[in-house]
C-alpha positions in Angstrom: 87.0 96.6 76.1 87.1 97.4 79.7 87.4 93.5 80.5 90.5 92.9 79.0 92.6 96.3 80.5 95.3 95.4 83.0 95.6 98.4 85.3 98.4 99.7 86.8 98.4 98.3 90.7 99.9 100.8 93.4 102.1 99.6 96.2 100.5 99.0 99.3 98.8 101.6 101.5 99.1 100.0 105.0 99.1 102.2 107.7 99.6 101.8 111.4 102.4 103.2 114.3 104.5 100.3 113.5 104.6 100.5 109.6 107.7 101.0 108.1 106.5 102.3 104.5 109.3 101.5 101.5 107.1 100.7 99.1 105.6 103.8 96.8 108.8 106.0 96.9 107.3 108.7 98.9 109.9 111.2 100.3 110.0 110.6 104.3 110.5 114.2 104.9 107.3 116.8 105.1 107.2 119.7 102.1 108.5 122.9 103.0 107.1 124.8 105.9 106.0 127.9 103.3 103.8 125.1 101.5 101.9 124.7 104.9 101.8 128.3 105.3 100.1 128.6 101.4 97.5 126.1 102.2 96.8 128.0 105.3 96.8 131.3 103.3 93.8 129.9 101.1 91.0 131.7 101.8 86.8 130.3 101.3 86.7 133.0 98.5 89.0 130.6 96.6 87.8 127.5 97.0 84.3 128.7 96.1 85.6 129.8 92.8 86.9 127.7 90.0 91.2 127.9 90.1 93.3 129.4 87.2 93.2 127.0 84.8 96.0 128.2 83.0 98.0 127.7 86.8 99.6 130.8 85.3 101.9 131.7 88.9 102.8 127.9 89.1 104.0 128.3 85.3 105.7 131.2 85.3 107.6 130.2 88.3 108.7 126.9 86.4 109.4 128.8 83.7 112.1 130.9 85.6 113.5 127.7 87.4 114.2 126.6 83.9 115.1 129.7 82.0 112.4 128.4 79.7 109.1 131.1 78.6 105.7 130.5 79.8 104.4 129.0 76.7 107.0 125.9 77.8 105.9 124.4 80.6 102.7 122.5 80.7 101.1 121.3 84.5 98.8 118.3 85.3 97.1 116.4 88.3 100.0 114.5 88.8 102.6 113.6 86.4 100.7 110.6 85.6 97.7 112.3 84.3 100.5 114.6 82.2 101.8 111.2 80.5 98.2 109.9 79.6 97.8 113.4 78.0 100.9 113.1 75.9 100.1 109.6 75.3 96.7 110.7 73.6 98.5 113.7 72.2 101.8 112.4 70.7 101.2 108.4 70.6 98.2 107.5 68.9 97.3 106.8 65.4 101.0 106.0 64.7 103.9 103.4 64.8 104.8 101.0 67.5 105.7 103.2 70.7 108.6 102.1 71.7 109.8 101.8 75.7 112.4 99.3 77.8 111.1 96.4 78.6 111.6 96.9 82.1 109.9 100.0 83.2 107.3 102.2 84.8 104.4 99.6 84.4 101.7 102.7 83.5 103.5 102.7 79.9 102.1 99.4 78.8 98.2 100.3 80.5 97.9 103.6 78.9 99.0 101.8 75.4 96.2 99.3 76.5 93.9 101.9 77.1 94.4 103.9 73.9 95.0 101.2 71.8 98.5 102.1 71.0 101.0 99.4 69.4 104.1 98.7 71.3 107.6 98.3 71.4 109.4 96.8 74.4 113.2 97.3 74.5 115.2 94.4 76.2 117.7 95.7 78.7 121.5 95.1 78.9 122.7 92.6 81.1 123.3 95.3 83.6 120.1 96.3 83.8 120.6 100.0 82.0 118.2 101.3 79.2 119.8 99.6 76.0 118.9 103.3 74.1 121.2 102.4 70.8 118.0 99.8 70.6 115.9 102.8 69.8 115.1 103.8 66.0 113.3 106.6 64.4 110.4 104.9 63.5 108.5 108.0 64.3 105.9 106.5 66.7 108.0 108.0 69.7 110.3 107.0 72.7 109.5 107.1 76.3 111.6 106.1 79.0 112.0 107.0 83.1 115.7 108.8 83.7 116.8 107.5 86.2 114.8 104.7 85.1 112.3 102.7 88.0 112.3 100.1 89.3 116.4 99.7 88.9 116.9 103.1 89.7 119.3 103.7 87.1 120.3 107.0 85.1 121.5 107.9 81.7 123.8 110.9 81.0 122.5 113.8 79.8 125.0 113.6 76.5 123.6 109.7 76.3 120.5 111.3 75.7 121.5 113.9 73.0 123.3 111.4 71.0 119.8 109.6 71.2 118.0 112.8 70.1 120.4 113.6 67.4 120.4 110.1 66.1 116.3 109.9 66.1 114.8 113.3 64.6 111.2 112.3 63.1 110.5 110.6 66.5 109.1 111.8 69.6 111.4 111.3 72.8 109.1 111.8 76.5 111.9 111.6 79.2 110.3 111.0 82.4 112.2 112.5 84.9 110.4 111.6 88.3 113.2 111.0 89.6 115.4 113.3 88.3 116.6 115.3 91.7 118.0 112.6 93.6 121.6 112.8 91.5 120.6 112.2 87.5 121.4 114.6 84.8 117.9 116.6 83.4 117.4 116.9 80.0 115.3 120.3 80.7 118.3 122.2 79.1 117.7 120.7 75.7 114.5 121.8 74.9 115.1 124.5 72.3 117.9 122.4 70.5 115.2 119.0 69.7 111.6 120.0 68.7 111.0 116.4 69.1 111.9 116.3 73.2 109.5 116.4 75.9 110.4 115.9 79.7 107.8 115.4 82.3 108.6 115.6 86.2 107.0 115.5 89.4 106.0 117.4 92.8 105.4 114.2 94.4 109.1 112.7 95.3 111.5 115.2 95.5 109.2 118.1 96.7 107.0 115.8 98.9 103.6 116.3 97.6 102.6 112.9 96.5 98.9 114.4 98.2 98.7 117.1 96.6 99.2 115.4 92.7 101.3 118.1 90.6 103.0 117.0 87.5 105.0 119.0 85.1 106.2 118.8 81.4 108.9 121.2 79.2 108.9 120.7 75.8 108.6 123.9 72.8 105.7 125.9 72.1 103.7 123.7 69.8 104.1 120.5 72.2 103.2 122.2 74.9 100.1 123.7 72.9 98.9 120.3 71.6 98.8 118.9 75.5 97.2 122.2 76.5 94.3 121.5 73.7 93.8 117.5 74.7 94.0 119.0 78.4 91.1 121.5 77.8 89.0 118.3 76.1 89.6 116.8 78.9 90.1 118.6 82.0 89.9 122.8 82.3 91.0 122.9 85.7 93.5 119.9 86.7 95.1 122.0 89.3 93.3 122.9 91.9 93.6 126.7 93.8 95.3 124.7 96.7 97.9 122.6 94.6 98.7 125.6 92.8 99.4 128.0 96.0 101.3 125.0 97.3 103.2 124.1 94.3 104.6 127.6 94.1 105.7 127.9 97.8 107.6 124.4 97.1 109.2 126.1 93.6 110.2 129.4 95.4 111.9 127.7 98.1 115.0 126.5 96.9 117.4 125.8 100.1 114.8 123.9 101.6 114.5 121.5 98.5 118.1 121.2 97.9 118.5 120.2 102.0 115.8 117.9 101.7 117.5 115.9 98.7 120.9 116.2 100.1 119.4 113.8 103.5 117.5 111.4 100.7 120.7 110.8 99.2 122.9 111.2 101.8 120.9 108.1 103.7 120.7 106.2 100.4 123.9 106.1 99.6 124.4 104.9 103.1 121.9 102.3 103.4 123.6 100.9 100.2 127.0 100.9 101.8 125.3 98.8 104.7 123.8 96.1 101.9 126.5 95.6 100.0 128.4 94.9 103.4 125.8 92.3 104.1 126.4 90.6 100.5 123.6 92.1 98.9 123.6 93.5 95.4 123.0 97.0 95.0 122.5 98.8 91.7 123.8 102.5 91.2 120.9 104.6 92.6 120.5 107.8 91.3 116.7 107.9 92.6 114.7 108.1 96.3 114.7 104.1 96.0 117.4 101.3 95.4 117.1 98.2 93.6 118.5 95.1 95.7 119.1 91.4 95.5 120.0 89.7 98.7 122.3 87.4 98.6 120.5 84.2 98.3 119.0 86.0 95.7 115.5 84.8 97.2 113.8 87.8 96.7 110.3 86.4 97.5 111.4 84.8 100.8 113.0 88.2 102.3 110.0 90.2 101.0 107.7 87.6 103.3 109.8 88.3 106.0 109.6 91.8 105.9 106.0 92.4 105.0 105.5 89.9 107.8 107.3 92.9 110.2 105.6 95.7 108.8 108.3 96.2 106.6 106.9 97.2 102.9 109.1 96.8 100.1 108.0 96.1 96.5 108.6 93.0 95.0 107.3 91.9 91.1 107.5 88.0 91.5 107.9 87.3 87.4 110.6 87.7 85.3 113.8 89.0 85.2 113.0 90.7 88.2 112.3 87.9 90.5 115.2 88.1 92.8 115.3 91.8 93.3 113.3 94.3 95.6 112.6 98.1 95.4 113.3 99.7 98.4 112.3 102.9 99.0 114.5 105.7 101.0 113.2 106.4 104.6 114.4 108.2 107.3 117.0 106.9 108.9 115.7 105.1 111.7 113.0 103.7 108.6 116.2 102.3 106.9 117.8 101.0 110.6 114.7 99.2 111.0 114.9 98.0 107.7 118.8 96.8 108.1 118.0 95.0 111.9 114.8 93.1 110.1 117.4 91.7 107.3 119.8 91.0 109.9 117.1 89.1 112.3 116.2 86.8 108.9 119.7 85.9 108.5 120.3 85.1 112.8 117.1 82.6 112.6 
């Protein structure tokens, strides 16, 4: 069985002085300064005893963010080990699970995995999620908001019309993205028993190290990943992630600062592009999805690996002339926009 799995393959982890890193959508500013202080704070006496495995602090805090109780909010080692739970939770033993064609690549690997049948929705012309192509087939929805890698979002009353029009089937929104300008779906929790939403520590609150994932859903979804979670896993968080997580959660003004830069230097690095004739799609995420104007994709992403420059590029398909670029700082991105403007001198 093993043999014939195609895993999910990360973006490259080069490192060096001279790297310019765009590739893995990391946020390219440090966590807050009270998350350093927490991990400082832990004492031996904790890390010789097992963590909380209930994260009950981290929960509760969640729980408040959201307005949501306790018994609503489920945490995981990352938000990819939450969507393999809810995959063997919600998505096995049933219909075709249906996703958009283009999308996070884990989707199609954890269906692999578990053996799940699968649906892939084409996309519009645009590239947005076509979600009238959804149907209540009852073998459940999942789709990124804003979606990766084209980085664009739904509307949260896109998404309700979805959930009114598809009430026997199971809708995961993956909101990984979610801070960086799209509309959460968080809200409608106790209208739809049939809505999950996952999210992340790792972009917005820049703790990709640490691995914290996050999902809101009602009582009895929430208790169903809580039971595969204890068959699996007792204690995903550790007493370090947790103490960090909730210094991250409890400080607000940093968070929002942070995102504000993100965006403030996306939105201006896609200004620059489409100055230079590239197309740009509508970011509402910590990454933007590009075509140069050529539209040879491969030959710019060459280029720029050859530089140090790491972008992602998926050579195949409908996504052949595009790149992901991920936000940097802004001298990342000014290194970035004088390596495409060197190509286009030679």
């Amino acid at each position: 069985m093993t043999q014939r799995l195609t895993p999910y393959v990360p973006g490259e982890q080069r490192h060096g002085g001279t790297v310019i890193k765009l590739n893995t959508n990391e946020n390219p500013f440090p966590p807050s300064p009270n998350v350093i202080d927490a991990i400082r704070a832990v004492d031996s006496d904790q890390l010789r005893r097992y963590p909380d495995p209930e994260s009950i602090a981290l929960r509760t805090a969640l729980a408040q963010k959201q307005q949501l109780n306790l018994d609503q909010v489920f945490v995981g080692n990352g938000s990819d080990e939450v969507l393999a739970l809810a995959f063997m939770a919600f998505f096995t033993d049933r219909s075709a699970l249906q996703f958009p064609e283009l999308s996070y690549s884990f989707y199609p690997v954890y269906c692999d995995l578990l053996n799940i049948e699968m649906c892939a929705i084409p996309m519009l012309d645009n590239f947005a999620i076509n979600l009238q192509a959804f149907d209540n087939n009852k073998g459940g929805i999942i789709f990124p908001n804003p979606n990766a890698p084209t980085s664009l979002a739904i509307t949260k009353d896109s998404i309700n019309t979805l959930l009114q029009r598809v009430p026997d089937t199971l809708v995961l929104v993956d909101e990984a993205y979610v801070d960086f300008g799209a509309q959460s779906v968080v809200s409608l929790i106790d209208q739809y028993p049939n809505l999950i939403v996952t999210q992340t520590f790792s972009k917005a609150r820049s703790l990709a190290g640490l691995r914290i994932g996050v999902a809101y859903a009602n009582e009895e979804l929430i208790d169903a990943l809580q039971r595969v979670k204890n068959s699996f896993n007792s204690y995903p968080i550790d007493a370090v992630a947790q103490a960090a997580g909730l210094a991250s959660v409890n400080d607000e003004s940093y968070f929002q600062d942070a995102l504000e830069k993100v965006m403030s230097t996306r939105d201006a690095t896609s200004k620059a592009l489409i100055e230079r004739g590239f197309k740009v799609l509508d970011s509402k995420a910590n990454f933007i999805f590009v075509s140069p104007p050529d539209e040879d994709a491969q030959k710019l992403f060459d280029y720029l690996n050859g530089r140090d420059v790491l972008v992602r590029y998926w050579p195949n398909g409908a996504l052949s002339k595009w790149l992901r670029i991920s936000i940097g700082s802004q001298s990342d991105m000014q290194v970035l926009l004088a390596a495409i403007d060197s190509l286009e001198n030679l």
